[in-house]
C-alpha positions in Angstrom: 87.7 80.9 105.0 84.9 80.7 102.9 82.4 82.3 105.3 85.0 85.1 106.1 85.3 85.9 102.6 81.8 86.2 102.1 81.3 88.3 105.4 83.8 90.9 103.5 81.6 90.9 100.8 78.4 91.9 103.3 80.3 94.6 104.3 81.6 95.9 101.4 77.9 95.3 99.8 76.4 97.1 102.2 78.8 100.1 102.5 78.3 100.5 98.8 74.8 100.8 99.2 74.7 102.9 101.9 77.4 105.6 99.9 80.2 105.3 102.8 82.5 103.3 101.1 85.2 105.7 99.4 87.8 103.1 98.8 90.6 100.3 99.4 92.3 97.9 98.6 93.9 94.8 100.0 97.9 95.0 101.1 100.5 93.0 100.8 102.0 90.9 104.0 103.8 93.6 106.2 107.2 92.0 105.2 106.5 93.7 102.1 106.3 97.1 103.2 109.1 99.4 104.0 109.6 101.3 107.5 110.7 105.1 106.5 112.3 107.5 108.8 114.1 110.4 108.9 116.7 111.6 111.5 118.9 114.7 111.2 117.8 114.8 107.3 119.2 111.8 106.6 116.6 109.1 105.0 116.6 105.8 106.7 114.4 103.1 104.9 113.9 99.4 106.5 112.4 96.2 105.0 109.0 95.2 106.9 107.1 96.9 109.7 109.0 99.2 112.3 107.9 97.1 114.9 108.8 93.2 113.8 105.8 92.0 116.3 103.5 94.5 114.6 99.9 92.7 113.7 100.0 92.9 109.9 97.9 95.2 108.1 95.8 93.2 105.6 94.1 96.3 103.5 92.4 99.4 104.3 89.4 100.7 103.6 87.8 104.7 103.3 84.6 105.3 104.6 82.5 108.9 104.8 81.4 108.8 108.4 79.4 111.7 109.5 81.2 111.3 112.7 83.1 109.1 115.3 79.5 106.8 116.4 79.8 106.3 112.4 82.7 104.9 111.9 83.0 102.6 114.9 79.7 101.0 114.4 81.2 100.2 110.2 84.6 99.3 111.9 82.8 97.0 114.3 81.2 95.2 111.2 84.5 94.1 109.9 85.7 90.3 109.8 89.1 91.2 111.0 87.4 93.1 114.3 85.6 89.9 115.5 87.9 86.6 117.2 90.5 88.7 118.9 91.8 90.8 115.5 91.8 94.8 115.5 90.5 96.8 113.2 92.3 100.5 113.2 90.3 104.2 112.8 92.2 106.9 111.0 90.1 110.0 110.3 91.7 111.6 107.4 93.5 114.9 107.3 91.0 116.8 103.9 93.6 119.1 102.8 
């Protein structure tokens, strides 16, 4: 655990120093979160993930990537991508 915690920390040091990192946070187990969905305008809200054999998110993290080579190579440098775990891409809607 130890070395996985301090491979975090490499990331996270070197994303600050290179300017990506924008943000995140670490999240709660998925049991924790709440499924919302609405159908026929009637709000539906449901303990935990919407799928219960959903992989649980553990935190998210915002990166400025100056495109899609960018982000997979800072994706591919996170702990959680490495030993058969996933780590997810979202570009983010800039409204």
């Amino acid at each position: 655990m130890e070395a996985e915690i301090k491979a975090y920390g490499k990331v996270l040091e070197d994303a600050q120093a290179a300017g990506t990192l924008r943000g995140g946070d670490p999240c709660q187990p998925s049991a924790a979160g709440i499924s919302v969905q609405v159908h026929d305008g009637q709000t539906k809200a449901t303990d935990g993930p919407m799928h219960p054999a959903s992989p649980r998110l553990n935190g998210y993290w915002v990166f400025d990537c100056k495109d899609r080579a960018e982000a997979i190579a800072w994706a591919a440098r996170i702990p959680a991508a490495h030993g058969g775990g996933t780590v997810e891409v979202h570009p983010i809607f800039e409204m």
